[in-house]
MOPAC internal coordinates of N, CA, C and O (Angstrom, degrees):
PM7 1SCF
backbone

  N    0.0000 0     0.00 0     0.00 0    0    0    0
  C    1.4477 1     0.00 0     0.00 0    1    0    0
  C    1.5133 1   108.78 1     0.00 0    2    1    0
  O    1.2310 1   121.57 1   -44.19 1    3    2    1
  N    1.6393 1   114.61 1   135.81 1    3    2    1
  C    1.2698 1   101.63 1  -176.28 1    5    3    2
  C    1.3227 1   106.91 1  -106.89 1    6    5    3
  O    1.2310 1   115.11 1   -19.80 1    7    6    5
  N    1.3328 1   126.88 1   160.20 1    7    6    5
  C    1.4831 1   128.34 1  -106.90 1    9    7    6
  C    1.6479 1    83.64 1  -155.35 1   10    9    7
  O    1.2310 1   113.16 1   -75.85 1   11   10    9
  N    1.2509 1   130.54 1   104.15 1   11   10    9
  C    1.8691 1   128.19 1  -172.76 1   13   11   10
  C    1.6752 1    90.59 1  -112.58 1   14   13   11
  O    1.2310 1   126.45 1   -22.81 1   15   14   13
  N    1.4994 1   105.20 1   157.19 1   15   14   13
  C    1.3583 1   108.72 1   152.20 1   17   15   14
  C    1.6084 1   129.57 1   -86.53 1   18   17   15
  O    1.2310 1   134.83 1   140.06 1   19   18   17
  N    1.5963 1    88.92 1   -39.94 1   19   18   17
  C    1.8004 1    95.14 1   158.57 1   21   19   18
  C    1.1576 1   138.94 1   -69.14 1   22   21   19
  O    1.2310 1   130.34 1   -43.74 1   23   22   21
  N    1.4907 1    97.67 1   136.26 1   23   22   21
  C    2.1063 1   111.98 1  -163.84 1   25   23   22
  C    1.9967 1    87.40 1   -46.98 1   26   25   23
  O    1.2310 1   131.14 1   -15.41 1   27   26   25
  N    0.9636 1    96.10 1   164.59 1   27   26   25
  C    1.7173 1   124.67 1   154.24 1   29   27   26
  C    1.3699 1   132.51 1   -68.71 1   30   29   27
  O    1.2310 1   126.23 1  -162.80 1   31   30   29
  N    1.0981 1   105.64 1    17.20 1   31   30   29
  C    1.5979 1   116.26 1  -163.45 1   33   31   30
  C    1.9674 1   116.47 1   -78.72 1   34   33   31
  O    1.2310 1   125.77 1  -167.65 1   35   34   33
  N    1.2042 1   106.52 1    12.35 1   35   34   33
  C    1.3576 1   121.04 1   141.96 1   37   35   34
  C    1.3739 1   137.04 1   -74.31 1   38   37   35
  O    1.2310 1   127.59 1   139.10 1   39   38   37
  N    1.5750 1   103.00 1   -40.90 1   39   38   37
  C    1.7064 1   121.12 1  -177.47 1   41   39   38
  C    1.9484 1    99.02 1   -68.22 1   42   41   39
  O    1.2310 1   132.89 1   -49.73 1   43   42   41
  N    1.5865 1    92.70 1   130.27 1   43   42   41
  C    1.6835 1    96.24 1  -162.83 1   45   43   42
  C    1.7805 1    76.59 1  -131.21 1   46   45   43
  O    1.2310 1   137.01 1   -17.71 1   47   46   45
  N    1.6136 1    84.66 1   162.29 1   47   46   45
  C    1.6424 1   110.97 1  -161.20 1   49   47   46
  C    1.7615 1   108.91 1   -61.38 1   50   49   47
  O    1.2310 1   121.78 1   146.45 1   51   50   49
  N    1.6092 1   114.20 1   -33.55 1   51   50   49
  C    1.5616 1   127.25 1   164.32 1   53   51   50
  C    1.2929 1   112.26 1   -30.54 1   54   53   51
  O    1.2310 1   126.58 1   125.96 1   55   54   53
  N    1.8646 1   104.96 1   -54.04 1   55   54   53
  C    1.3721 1   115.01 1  -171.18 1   57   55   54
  C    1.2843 1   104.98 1   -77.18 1   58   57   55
  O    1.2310 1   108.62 1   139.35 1   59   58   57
  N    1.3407 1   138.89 1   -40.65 1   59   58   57
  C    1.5327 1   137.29 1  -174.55 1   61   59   58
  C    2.0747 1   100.15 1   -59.27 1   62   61   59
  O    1.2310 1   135.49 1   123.86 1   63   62   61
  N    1.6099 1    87.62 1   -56.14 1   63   62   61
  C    2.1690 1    77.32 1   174.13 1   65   63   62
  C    0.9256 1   123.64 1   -67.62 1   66   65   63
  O    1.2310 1   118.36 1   166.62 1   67   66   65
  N    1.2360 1   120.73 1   -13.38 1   67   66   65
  C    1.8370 1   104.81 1   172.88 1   69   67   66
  C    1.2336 1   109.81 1   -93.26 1   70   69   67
  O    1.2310 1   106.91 1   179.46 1   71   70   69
  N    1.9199 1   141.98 1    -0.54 1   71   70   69
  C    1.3049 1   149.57 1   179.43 1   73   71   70
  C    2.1276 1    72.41 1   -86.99 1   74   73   71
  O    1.2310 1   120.43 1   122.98 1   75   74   73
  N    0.9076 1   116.79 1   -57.02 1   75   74   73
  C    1.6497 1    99.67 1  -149.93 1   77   75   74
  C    1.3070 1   101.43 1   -71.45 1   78   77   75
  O    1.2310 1   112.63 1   142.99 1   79   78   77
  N    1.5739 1   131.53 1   -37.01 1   79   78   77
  C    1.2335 1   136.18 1   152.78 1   81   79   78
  C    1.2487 1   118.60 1    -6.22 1   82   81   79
  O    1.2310 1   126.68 1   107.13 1   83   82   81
  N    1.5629 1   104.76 1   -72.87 1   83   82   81
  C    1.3176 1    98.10 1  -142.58 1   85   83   82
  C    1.9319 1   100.73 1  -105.81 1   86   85   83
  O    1.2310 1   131.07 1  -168.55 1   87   86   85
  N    1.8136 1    96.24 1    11.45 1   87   86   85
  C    1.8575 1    86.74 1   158.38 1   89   87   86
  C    1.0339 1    94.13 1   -79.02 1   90   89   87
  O    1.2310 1   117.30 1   117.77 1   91   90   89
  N    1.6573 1   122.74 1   -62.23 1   91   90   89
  C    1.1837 1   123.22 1  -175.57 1   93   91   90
  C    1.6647 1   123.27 1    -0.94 1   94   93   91
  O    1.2310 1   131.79 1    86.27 1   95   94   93
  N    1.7022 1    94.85 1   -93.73 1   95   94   93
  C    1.5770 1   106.56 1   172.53 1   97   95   94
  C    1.7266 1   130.30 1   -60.45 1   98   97   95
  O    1.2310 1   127.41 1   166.15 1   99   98   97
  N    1.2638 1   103.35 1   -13.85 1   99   98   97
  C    1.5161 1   107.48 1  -175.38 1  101   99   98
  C    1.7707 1   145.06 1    97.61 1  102  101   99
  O    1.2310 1   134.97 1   152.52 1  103  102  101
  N    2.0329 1    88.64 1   -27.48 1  103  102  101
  C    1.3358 1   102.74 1   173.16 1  105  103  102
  C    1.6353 1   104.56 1  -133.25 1  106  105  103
  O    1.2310 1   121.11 1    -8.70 1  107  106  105
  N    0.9164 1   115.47 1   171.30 1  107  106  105
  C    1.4498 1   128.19 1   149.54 1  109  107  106
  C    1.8266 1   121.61 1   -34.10 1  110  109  107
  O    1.2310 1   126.71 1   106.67 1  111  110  109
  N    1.4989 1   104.69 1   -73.33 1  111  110  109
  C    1.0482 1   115.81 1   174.46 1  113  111  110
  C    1.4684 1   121.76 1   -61.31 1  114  113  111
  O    1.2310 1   121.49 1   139.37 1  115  114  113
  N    1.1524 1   114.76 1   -40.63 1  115  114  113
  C    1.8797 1   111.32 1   169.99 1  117  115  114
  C    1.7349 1   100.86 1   -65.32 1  118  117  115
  O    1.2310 1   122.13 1   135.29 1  119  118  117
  N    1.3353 1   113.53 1   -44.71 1  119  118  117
  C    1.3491 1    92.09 1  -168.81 1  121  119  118
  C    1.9996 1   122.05 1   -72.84 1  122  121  119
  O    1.2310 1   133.47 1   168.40 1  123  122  121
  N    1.4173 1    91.57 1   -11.60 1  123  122  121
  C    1.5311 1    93.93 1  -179.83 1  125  123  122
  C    2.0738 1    93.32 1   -90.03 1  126  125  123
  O    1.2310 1   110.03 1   141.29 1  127  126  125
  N    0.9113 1   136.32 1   -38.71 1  127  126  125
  C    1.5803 1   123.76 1   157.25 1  129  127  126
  C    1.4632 1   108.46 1   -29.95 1  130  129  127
  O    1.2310 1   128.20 1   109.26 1  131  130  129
  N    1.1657 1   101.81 1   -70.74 1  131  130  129
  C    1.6980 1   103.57 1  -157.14 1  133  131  130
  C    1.9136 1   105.75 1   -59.66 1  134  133  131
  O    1.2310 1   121.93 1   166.74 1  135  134  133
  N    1.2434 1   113.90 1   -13.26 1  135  134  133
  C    1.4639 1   134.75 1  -166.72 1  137  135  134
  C    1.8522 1   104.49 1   -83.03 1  138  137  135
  O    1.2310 1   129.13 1   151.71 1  139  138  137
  N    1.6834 1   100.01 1   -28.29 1  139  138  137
  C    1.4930 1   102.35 1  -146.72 1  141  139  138
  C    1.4452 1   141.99 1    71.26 1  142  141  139
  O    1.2310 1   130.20 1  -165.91 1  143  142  141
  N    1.4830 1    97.93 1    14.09 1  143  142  141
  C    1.6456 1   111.46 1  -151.00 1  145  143  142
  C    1.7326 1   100.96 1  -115.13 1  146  145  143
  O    1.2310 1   112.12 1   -11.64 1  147  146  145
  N    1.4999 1   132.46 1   168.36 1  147  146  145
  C    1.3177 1   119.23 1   168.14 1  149  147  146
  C    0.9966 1   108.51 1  -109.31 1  150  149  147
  O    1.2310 1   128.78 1   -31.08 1  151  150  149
  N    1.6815 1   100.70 1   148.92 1  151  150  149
  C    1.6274 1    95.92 1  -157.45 1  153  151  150
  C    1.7514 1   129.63 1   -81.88 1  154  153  151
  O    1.2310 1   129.01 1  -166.93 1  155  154  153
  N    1.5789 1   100.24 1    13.07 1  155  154  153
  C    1.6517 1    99.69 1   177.83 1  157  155  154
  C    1.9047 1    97.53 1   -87.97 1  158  157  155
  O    1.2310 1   124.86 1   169.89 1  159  158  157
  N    1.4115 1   108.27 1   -10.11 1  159  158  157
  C    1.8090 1   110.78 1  -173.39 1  161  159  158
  C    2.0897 1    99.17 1   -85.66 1  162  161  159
  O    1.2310 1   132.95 1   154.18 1  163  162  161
  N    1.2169 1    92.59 1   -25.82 1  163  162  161
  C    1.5370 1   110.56 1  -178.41 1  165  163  162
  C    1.2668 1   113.40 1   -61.29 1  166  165  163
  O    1.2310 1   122.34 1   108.75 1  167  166  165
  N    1.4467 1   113.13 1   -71.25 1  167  166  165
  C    1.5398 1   142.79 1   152.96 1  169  167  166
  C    1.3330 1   111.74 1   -23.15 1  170  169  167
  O    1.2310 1   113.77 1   127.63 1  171  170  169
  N    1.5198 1   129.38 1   -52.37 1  171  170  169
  C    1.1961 1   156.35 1   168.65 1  173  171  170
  C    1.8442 1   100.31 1   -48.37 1  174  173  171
  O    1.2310 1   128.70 1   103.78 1  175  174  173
  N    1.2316 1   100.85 1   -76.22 1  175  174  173
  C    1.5419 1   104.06 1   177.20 1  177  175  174
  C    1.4469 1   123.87 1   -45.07 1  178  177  175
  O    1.2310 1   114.19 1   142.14 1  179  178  177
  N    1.5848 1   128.60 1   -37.86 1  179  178  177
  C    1.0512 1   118.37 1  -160.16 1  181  179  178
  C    1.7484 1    92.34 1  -104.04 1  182  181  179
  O    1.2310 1   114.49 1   155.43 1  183  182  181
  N    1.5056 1   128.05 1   -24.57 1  183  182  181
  C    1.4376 1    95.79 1   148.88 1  185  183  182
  C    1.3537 1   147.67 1   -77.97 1  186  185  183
  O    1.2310 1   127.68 1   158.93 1  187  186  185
  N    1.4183 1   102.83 1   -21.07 1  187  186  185
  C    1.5302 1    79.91 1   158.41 1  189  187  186
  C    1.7293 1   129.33 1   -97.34 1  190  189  187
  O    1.2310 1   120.05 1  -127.13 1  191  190  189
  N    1.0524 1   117.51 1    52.87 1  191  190  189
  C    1.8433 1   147.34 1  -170.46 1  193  191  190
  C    1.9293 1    69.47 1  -124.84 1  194  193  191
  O    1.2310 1   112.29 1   103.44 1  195  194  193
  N    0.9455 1   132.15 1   -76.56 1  195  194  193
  C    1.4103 1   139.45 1  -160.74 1  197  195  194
  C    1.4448 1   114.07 1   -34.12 1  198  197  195
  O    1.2310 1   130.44 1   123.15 1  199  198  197
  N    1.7728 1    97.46 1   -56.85 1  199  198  197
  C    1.3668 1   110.14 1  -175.01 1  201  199  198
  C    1.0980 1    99.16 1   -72.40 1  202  201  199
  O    1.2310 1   106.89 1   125.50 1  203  202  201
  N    1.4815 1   142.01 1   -54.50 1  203  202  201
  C    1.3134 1   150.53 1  -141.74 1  205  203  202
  C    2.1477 1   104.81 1   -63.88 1  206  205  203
  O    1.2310 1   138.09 1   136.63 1  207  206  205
  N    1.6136 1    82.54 1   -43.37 1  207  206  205
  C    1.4357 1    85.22 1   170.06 1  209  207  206
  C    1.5170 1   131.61 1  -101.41 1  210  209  207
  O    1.2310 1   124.88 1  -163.00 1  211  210  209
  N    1.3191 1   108.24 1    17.00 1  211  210  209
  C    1.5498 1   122.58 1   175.79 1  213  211  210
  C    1.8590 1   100.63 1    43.91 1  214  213  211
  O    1.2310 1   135.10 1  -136.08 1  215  214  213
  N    1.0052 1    88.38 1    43.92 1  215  214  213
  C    1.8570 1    99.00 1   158.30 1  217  215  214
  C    1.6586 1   113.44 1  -147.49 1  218  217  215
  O    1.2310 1   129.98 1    -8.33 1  219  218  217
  N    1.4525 1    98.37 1   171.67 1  219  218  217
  C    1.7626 1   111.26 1   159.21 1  221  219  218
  C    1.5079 1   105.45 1   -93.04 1  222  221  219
  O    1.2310 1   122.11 1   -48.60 1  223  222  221
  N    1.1496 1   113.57 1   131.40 1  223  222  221
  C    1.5805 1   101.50 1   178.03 1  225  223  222
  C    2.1295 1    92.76 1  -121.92 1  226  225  223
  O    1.2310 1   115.22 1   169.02 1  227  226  225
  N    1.0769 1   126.67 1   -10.98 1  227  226  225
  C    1.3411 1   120.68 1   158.04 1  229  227  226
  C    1.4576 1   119.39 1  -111.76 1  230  229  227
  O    1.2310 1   116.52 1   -22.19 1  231  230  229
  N    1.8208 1   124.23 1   157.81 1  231  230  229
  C    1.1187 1   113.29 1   159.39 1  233  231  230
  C    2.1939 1    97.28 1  -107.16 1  234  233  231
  O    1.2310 1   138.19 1   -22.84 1  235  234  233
  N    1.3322 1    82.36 1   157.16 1  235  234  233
  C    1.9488 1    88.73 1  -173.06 1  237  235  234
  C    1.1698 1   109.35 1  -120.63 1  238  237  235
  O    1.2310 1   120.21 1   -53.15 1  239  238  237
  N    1.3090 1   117.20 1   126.85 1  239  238  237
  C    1.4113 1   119.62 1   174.37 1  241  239  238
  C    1.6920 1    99.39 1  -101.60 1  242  241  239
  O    1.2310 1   126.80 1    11.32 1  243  242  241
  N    1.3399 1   104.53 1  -168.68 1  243  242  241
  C    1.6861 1   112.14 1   164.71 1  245  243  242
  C    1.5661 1   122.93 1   -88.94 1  246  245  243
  O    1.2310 1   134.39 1  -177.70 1  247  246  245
  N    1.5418 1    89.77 1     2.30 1  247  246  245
  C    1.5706 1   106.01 1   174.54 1  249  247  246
  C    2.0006 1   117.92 1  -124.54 1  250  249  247
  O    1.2310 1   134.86 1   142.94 1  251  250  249
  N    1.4068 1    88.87 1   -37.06 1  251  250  249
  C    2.0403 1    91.02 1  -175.09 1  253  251  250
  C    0.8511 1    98.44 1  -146.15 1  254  253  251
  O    1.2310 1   127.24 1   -19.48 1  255  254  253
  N    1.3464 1   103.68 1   160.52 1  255  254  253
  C    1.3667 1   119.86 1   175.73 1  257  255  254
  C    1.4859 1   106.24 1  -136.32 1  258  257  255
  O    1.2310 1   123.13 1   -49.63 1  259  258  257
  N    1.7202 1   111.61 1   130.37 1  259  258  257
  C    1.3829 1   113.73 1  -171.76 1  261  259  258
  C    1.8714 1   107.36 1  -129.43 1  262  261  259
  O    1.2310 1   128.65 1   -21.71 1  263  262  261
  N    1.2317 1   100.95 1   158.29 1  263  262  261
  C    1.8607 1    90.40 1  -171.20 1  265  263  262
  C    1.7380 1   103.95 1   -82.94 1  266  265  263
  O    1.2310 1   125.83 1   -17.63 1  267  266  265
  N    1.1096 1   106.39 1   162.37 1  267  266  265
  C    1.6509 1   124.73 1  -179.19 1  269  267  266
  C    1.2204 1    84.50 1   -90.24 1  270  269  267
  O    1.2310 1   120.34 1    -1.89 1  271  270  269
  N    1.3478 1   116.95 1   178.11 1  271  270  269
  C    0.8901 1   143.12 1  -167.24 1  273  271  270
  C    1.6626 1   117.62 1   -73.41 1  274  273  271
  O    1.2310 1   134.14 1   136.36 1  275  274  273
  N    1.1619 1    90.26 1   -43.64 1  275  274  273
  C    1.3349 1   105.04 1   177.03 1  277  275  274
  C    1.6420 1   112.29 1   -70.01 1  278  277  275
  O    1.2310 1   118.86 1   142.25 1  279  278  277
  N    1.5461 1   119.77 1   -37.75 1  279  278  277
  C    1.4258 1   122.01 1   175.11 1  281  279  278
  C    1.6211 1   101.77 1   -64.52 1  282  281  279
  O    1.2310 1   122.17 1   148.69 1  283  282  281
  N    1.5479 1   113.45 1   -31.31 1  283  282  281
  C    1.8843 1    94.14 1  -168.23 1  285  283  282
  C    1.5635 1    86.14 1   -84.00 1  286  285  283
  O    1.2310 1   108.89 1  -142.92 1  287  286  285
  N    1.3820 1   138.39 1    37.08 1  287  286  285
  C    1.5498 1   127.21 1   158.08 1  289  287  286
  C    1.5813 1    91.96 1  -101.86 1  290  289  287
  O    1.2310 1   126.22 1   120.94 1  291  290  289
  N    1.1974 1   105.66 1   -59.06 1  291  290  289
  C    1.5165 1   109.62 1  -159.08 1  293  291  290
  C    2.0595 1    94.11 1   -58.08 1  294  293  291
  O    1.2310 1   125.97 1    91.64 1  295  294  293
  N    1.2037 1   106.13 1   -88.36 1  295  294  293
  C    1.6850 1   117.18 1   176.85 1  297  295  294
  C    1.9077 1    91.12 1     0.14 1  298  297  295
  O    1.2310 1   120.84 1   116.86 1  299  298  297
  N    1.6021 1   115.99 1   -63.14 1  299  298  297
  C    1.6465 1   119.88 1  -154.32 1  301  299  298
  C    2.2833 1    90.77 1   -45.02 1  302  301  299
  O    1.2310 1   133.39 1   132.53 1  303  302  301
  N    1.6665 1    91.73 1   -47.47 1  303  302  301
  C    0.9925 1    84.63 1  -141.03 1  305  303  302
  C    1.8017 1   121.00 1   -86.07 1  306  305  303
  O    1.2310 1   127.38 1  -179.68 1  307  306  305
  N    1.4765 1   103.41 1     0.32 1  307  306  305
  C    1.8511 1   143.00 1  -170.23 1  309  307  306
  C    2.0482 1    71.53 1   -93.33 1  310  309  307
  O    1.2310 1    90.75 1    99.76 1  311  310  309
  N    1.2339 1   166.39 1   -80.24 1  311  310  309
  C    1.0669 1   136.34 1  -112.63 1  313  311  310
  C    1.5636 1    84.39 1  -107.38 1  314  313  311
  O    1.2310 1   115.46 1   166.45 1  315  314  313
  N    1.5749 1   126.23 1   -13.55 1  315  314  313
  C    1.6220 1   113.75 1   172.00 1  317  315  314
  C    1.8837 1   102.64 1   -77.57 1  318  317  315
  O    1.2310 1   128.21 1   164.65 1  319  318  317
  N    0.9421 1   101.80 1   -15.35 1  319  318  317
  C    2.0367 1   102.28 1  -171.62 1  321  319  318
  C    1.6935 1    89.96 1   -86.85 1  322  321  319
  O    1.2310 1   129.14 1   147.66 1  323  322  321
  N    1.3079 1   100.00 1   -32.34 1  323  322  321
  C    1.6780 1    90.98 1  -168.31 1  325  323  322
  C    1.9685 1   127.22 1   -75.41 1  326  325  323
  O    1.2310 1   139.59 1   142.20 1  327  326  325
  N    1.6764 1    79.60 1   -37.80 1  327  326  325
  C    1.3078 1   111.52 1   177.32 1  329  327  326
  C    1.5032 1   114.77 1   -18.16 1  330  329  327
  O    1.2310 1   119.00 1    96.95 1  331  330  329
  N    1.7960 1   119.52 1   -83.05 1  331  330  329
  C    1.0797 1   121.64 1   164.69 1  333  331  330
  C    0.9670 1   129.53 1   -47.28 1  334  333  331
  O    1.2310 1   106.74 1   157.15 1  335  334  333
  N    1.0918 1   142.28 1   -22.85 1  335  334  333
  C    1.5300 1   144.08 1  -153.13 1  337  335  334
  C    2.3224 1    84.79 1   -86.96 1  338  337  335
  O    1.2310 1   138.43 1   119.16 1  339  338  337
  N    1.2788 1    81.89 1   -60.84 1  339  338  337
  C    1.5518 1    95.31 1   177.86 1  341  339  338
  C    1.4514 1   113.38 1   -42.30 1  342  341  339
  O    1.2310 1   110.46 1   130.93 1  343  342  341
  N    1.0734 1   135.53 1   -49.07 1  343  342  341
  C    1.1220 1   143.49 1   178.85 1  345  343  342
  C    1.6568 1   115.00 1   -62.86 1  346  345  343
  O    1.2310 1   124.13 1   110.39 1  347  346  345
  N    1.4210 1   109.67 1   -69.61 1  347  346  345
  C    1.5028 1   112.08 1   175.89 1  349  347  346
  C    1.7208 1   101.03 1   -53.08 1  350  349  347
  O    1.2310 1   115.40 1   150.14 1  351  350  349
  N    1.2483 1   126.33 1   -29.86 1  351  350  349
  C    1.3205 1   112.72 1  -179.71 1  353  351  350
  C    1.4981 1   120.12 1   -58.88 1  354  353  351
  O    1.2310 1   126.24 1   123.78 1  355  354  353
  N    1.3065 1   105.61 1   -56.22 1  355  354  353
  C    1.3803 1   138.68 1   168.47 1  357  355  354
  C    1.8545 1   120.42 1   -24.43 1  358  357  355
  O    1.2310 1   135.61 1   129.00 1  359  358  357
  N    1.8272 1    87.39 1   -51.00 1  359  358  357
  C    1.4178 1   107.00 1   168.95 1  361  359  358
  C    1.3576 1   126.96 1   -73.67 1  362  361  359
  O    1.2310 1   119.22 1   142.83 1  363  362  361
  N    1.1919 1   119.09 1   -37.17 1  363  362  361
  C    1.8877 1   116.42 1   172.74 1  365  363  362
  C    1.6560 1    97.60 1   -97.62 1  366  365  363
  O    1.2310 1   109.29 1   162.00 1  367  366  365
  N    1.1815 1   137.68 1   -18.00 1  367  366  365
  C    1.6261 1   117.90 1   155.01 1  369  367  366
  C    1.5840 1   114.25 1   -29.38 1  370  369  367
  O    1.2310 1   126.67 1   121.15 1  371  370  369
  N    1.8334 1   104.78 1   -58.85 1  371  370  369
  C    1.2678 1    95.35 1  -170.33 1  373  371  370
  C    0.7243 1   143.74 1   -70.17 1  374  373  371
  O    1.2310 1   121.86 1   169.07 1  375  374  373
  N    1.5377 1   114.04 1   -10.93 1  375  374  373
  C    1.6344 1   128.46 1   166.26 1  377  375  374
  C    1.5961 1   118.15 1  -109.20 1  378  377  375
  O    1.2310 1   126.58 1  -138.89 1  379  378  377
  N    1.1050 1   104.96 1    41.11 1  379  378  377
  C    1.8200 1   118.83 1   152.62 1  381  379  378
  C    1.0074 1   138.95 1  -106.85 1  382  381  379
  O    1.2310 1   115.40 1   -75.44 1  383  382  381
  N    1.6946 1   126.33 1   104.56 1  383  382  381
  C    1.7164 1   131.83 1  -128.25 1  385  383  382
  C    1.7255 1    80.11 1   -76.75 1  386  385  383
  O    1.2310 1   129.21 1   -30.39 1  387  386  385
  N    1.5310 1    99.86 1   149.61 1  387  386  385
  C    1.2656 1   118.32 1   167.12 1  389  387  386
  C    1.4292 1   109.74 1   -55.04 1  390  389  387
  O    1.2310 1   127.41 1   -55.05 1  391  390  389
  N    1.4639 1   103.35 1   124.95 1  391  390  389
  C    1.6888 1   121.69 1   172.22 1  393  391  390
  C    1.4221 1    98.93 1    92.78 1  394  393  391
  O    1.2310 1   117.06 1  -157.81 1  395  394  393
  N    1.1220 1   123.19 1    22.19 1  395  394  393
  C    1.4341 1   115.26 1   178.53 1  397  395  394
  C    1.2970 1   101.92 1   -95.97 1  398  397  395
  O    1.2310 1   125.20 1   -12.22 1  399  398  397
  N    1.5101 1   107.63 1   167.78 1  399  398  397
  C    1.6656 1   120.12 1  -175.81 1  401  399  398
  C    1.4406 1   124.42 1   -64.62 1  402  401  399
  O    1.2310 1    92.38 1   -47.74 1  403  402  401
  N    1.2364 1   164.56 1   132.26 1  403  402  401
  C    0.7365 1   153.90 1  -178.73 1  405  403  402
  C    1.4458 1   123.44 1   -68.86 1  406  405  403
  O    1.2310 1   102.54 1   -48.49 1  407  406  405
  N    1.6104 1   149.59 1   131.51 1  407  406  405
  C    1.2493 1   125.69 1   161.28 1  409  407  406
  C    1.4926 1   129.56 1   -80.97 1  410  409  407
  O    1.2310 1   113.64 1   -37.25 1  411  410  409
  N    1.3657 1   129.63 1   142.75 1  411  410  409
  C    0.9176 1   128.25 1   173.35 1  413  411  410
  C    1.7644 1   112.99 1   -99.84 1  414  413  411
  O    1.2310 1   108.44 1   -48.94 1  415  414  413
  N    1.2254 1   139.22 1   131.06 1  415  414  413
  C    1.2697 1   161.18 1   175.33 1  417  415  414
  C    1.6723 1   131.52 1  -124.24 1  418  417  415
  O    1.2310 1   127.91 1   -35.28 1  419  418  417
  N    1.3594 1   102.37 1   144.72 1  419  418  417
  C    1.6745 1   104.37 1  -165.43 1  421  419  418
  C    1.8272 1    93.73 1  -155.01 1  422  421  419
  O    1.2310 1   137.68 1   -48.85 1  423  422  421
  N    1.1726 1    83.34 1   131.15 1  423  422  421
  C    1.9564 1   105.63 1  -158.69 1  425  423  422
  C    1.7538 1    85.82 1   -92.74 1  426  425  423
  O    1.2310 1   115.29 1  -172.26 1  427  426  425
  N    1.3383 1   126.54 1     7.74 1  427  426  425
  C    2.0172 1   123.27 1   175.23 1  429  427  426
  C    0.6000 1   105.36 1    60.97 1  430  429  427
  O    1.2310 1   103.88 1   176.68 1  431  430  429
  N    1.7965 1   147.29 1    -3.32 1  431  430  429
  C    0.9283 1   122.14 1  -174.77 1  433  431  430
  C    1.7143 1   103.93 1  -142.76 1  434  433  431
  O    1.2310 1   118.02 1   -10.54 1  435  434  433
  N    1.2214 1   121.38 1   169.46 1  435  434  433
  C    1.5093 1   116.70 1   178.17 1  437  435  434
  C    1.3536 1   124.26 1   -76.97 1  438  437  435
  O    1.2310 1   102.98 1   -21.25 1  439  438  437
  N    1.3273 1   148.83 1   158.75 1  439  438  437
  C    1.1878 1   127.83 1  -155.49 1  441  439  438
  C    1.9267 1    88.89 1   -90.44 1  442  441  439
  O    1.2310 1   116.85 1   131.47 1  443  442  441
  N    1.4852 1   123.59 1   -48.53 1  443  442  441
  C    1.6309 1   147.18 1   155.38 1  445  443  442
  C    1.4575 1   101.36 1    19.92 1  446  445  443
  O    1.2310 1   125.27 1   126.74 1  447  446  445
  N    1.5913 1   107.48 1   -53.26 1  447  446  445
  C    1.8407 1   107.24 1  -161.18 1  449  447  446
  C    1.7182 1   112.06 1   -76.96 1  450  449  447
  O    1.2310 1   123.42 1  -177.09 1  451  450  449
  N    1.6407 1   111.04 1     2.91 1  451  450  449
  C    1.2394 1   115.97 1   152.46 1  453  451  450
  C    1.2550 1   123.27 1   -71.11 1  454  453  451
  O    1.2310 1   118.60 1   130.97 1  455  454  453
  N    1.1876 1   120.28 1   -49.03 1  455  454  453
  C    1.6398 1   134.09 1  -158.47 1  457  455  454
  C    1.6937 1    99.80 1   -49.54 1  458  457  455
  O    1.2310 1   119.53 1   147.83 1  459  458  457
  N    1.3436 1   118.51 1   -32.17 1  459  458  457
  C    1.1201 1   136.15 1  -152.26 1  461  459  458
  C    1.6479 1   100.11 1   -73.14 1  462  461  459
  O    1.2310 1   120.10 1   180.00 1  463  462  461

């Protein structure tokens, strides 16, 4: 495992859902479906999540893709960073009158400087 002194503060929350994605779903391609996303931008995301953390966090076949060992550390710890975010989302979803605008929000900072 390679081992940085610098925080993670590149690794952004996109990249944490498409690592949970695509244990989740199993492949690449289901997990960029379930994302809405195409899957060479998908593919795109979870290597550089790869580089960013100077590890492999999947192994890839031509069929699945499953996390190393090291990804079911990281994955444990991307759905505790994610967790809340999910939740408070969850909570003002439900009270936004149909056809209303959506908000957009950004926490300034990367979700990454947890991982650390």
């Amino acid at each position: 495992m390679h081992c940085s002194s610098k925080p993670y503060n590149s690794v952004t929350d996109v990249q944490l859902r498409a690592l949970i994605a695509v244990a989740d779903e199993g492949t690449f391609t289901d997990a960029a479906v379930a994302l809405g996303i195409a899957q060479a931008a998908f593919s795109w995301t979870i290597t550089a999540l790869e580089a960013e953390l100077g590890v492999r966090l999947l192994r890839r076949t031509t069929r699945l893709a499953t996390l190393t060992s090291v990804g079911a550390r990281v994955i444990d710890r991307a759905r505790q960073i994610l967790r809340p975010v999910a939740e408070w989302h969850g909570s003002w979803t439900t009270h936004r009158p149909s056809g209303g605008r959506r908000s957009r929000w950004s926490a300034g900072r990367a979700p990454g400087h947890a991982l650390g």
